[in-house]
C-alpha positions in Angstrom: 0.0 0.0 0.0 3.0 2.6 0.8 4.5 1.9 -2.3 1.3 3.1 -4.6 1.0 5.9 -2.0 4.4 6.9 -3.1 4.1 6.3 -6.6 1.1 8.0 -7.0 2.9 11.0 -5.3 5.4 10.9 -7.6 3.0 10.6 -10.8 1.4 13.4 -9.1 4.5 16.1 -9.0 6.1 14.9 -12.5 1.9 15.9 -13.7 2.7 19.2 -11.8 6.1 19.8 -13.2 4.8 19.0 -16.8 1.9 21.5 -16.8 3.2 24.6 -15.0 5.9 27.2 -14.9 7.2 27.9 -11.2 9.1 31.5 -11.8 10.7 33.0 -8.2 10.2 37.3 -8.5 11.2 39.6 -6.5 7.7 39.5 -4.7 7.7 35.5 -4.1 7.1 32.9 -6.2 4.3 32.8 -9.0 2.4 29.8 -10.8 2.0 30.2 -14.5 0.2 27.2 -16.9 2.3 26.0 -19.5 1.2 26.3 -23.3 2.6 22.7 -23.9 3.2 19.8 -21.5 7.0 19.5 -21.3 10.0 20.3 -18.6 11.4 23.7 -19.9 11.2 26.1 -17.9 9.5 24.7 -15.1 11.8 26.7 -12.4 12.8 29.6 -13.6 14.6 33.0 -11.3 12.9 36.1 -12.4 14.4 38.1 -9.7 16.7 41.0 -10.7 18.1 42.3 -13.4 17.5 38.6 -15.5 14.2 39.4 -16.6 14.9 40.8 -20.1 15.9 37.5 -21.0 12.8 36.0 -19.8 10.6 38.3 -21.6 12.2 37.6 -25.1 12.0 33.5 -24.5 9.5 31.8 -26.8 8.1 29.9 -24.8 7.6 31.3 -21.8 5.9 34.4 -23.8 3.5 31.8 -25.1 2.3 31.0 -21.6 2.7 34.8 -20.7 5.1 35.7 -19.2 4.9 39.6 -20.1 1.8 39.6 -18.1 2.6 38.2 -14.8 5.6 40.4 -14.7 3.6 43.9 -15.1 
């Protein structure tokens, strides 16, 4: 029984890592749906001075980035 517990867990975060962006601001961290399930960009340090380039990334402007960042 542990052992389903724990793979279901497991299942469960790799679902979460596939479908959303976690991006640390200066403000705390921020969820953001992904446009496409995959493992880019799922952490990603906004904080700073680094944001240009996160603004001019493909696809993390698809999932709108510009917008959470205002």
């Amino acid at each position: 029984m542990k052992k389903i517990i724990v793979l279901m867990s497991l299942a469960g975060l790799i679902f979460g890592a596939l479908n959303i962006h976690l991006i640390w601001t200066d403000s705390g961290p921020k969820v953001l749906p992904k446009s496409s399930m995959s493992f880019e960009y799922t952490f990603v340090d906004a904080s700073g001075i680094n944001k240009y380039k996160l603004v001019t990334n493909p696809v993390l402007i698809k999932a709108g980035i510009r917008e959470l960042l205002k």
